[in-house]
N, C-alpha and C positions, 0 to 999 in steps of 0.2 A: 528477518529475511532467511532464518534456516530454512524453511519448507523450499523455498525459492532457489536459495542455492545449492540445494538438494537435489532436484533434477537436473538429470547429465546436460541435456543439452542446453538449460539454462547456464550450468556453469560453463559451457562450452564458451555461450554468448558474452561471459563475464569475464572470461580469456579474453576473447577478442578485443571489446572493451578496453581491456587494461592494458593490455598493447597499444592500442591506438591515442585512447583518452582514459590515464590514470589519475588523473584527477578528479573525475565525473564519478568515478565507483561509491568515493566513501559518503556520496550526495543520493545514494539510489536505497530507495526505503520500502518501494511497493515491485512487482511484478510487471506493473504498465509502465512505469517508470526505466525499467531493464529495460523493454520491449522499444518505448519511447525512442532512447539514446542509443540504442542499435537502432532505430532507423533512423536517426538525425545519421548517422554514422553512413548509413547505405546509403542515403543519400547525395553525402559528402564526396562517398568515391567515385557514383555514377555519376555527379558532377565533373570531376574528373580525367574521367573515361570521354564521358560527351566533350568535353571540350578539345581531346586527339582524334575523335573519331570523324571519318570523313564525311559522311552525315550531316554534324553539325559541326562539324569543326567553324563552321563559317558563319553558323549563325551569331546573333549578339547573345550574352548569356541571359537578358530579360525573357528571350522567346524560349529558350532551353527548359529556364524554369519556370515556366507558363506551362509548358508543353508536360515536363515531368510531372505538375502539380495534377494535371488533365490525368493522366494514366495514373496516378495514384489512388486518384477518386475515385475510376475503374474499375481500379482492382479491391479496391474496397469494397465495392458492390458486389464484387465476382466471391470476393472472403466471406460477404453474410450470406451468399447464395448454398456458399458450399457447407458453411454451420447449419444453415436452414436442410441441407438433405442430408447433414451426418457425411459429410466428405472431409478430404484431406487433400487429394489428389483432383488436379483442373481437369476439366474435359475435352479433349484433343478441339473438337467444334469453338470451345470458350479461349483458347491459343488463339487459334484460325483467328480469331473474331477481335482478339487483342492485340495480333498481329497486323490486322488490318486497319486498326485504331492509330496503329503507331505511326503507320505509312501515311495514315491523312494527316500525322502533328509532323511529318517529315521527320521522326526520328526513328534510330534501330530497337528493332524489337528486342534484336537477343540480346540488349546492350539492357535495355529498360524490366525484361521478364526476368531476366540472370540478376537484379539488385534485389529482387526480392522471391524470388521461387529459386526451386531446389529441383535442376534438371539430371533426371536418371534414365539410363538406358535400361529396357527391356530384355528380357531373355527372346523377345521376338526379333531385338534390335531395333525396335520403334522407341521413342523419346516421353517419357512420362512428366507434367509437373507438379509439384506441389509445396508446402509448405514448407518451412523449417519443423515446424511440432505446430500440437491445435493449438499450444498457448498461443505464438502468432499469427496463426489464423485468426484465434478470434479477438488480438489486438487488431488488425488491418479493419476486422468487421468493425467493431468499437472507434477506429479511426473515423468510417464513415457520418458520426454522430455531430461532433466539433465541425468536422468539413463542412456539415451541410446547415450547421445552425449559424456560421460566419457567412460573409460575404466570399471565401474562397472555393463558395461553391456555385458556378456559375448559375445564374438563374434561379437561383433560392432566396428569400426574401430575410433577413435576418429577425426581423417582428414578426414572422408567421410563423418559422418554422418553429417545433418541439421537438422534445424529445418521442414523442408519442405518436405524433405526425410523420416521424421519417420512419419509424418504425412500419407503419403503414404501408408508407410509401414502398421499403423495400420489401416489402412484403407481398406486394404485389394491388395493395389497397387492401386489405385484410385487417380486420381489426388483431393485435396482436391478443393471443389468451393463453396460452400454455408456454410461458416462460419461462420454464426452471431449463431449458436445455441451454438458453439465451443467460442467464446467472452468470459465471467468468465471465462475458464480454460485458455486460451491464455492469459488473465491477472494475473490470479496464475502462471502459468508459466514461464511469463517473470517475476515476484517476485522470485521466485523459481531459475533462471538462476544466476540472481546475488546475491543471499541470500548463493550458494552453494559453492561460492568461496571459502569463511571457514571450507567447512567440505569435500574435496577432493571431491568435483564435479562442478571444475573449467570449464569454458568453454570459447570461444574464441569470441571477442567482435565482428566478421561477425556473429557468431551465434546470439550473441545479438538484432542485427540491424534486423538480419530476421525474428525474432519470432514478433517486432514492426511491420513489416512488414504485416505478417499475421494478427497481430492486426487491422493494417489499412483496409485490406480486409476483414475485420467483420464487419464493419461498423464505426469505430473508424478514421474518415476521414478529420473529421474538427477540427477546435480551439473549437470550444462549446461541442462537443464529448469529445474529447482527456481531455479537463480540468474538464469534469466529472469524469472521469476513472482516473487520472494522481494520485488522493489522493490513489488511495490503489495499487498503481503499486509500489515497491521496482528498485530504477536502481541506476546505476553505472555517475558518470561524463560525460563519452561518450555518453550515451544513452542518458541520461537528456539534453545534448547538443546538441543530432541528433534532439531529439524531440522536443525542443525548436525551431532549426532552422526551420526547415518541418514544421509545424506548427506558425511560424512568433509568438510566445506567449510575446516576448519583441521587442517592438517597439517604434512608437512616438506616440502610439496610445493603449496604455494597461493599461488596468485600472483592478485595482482589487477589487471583490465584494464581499458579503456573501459566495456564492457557487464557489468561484472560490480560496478564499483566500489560503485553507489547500494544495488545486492544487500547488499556486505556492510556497507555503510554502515549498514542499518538491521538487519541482525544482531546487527551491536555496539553499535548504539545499544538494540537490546531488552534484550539478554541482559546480567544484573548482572555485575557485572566484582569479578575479571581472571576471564578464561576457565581453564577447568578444564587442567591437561598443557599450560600455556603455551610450558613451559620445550623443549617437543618440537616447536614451532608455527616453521615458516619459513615468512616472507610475502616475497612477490616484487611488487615496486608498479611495473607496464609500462605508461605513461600517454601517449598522445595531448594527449586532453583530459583539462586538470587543474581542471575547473571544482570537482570534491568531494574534491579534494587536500586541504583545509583541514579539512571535516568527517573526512576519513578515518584525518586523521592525530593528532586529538583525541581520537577514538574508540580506535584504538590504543594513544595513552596511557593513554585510562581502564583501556586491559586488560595494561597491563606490557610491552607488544608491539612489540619495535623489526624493522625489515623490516632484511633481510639483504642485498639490493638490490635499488637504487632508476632507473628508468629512466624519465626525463622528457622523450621523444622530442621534442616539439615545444619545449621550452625551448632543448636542446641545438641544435637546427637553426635555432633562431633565428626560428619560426615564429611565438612568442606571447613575451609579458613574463610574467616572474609577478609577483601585485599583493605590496603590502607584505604583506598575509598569509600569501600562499604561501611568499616567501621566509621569516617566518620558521615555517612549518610544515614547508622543509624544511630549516630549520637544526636545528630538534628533531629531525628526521629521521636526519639527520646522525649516531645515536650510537655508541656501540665496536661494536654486532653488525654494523654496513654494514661488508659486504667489498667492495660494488660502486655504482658509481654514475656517472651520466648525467645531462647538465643543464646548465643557467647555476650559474656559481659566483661568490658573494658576497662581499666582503670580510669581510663581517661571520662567514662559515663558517668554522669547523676544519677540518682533516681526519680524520677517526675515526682512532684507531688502528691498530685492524686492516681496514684497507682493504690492497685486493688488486690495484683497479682500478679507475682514474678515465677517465673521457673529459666534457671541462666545454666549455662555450662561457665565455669572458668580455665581460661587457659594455661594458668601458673597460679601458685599460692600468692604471687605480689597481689593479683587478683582479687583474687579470694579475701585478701587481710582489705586492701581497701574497700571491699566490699562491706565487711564488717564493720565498718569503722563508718560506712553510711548507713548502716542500718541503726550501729547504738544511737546515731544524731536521731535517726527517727524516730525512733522509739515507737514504731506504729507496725512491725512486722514480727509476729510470734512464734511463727515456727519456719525452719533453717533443716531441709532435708540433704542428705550428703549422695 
């Protein structure tokens, strides 16, 4: 989640968050999933509001959120409207026209536009609206997806619709073809599909597969792609699964690096273990930074998976300490498949057996001596560089 919490006004959103519902932060893993939980949240309040306003103060709350579910829909159409022409900002006509929306559900506009737009005065003194940022813009659009493949979408069939189908649809009936602008929200979205299983906007794992699909055809076509995007994508076992396969990501030939680690971190955190053709799987662990050294190497266990070498460049150089965790995640690390290995070495480490080849930094002579004193057992290692 660094990239994520990296922009301001995403950490803005993580403030807010954390005020209201501190509990929910240390559960948020993807970008749709931020996005998600501020609007369960904006909702919560407009809930609130609606029920002192005079408005609806009198309605029952079933019709309230009937009525809110209606304008949400809306406005999700109005969010892929404005993706689709590279906007950010509503169109005073598209207000009008949402404001008159509101008045047929008998609720207040500026009550329903103010829980999710972002109203600014002009230097002409006339009223602008728009987003918070495109990220939530093109969550609302991606919203649109889930909504309209459930029954929450009035008049949609839940066995007809696709993913490829609404696309369509909001498109104006166009077959969709030049996708890469549509990328982020097709990655919200497929967060979005299986994030909604628990709140009665379940959908059907061929919907799943297709919306990856559409992903691929945005440009999301290779292993170096897909493990850029794979960290903020939310999926299910089967997807993790499709995607693993289609993309060959475990092989006798995968190594995991810097920018790839969090990638397969949540891979193997999706997909039920132990992975399928384990016994055929060589992992290679080339680490800098070992900040998800610990989750990486847990997740590995759940799937029978020991790495065949292990290279912990900054441990060895003497750049970083590892905490007591890391050390002992890589004394698990440490088992009979490692032919290779790089690193600080611990007294508390064996030496695998069939290791090929050591290069260790020690951090004290205690070190160092019981290091020694596993090498005379072996008697299989002849040269000792200082």
């Amino acid at each position: 989640m660094h990239e994520v919490w990296g922009l301001p006004l995403n950490l803005a959103l993580v403030t807010i968050l954390w005020v209201n519902k501190p509990d929910i932060i240390s559960n948020i893993t993807t970008e749709a999933e931020l996005y998600w939980q501020f609007h369960l949240l904006s909702l919560s309040k407009l809930k609130e509001r609606l029920a002192k306003h005079p408005k609806t103060a009198f309605l029952e709350p079933t019709s309230t959120k009937i009525g809110t579910k209606k304008f949400v829909e809306k406005l999700c159409g109005e969010s892929f409207k404005a993706l689709q022409n590279d906007e950010i900002n509503i169109p005073e006509s598209t207000i009008n026209n949402m404001s008159a929306f509101c008045h047929s559900l008998g609720m207040p506009a500026e009550e329903l536009t103010g829980a999710f737009l972002k109203k600014v005065t002009t230097s002409q003194g006339s009223f602008l609206y728009s987003f918070l940022h495109k990220g939530m813009m093109e969550f609302m659009a991606a919203l649109s997806f889930p909504m309209k493949l459930t029954n929450q979408c009035r008049g949609q069939s839940v066995n007809t619709a696709t993913p490829t189908k609404i696309f369509e649809m909001l498109l104006g009936g166009s077959h969709p073809e030049n996708l890469h602008k549509y990328q982020n929200m097709l990655i919200q979205m497929i967060s979005l599909l299986h994030m909604g299983d628990g709140d009665e906007m379940k959908v059907s794992e061929d919907a799943k597969i297709e919306a990856l699909e559409l992903l691929i055809r945005s440009g999301v076509n290779d292993k170096d792609s897909v493990l850029r995007v794979l960290k903020n994508i939310k999926c299910d076992h089967s997807s993790a699964r499709w995607i693993a396969q289609r993309f060959e990501l475990f092989d006798e030939d995968t190594e995991i690096e810097d920018h790839t680690i969090d990638a397969y971190i949540a891979l193997l955190r999706a997909t039920e273990a132990p992975l399928p053709n384990r016994e055929e799987i060589e992992i290679r662990i080339n680490l800098f930074d070992t900040d998800g050294l610990v989750e990486l190497q847990r997740q590995l266990y759940r799937h029978l998976i020991n790495p065949s070498r292990i290279y912990l460049n900054n441990h060895f150089q003497g750049d970083s300490e590892p905490t007591v965790e890391e050390r002992e995640s890589i004394k698990n690390l440490l088992t009979n498949d490692c032919k290779e290995y790089s690193g600080i070495w611990d007294p508390t480490f064996e030496i695998p057996p069939n290791i090929e080849w050591l290069c260790v930094r020690f951090k004290d002579h205690l070190s160092l001596d019981v290091f020694c004193q596993f090498l005379e057992k072996t008697k299989r290692i002849s040269y000792l560089s200082k």
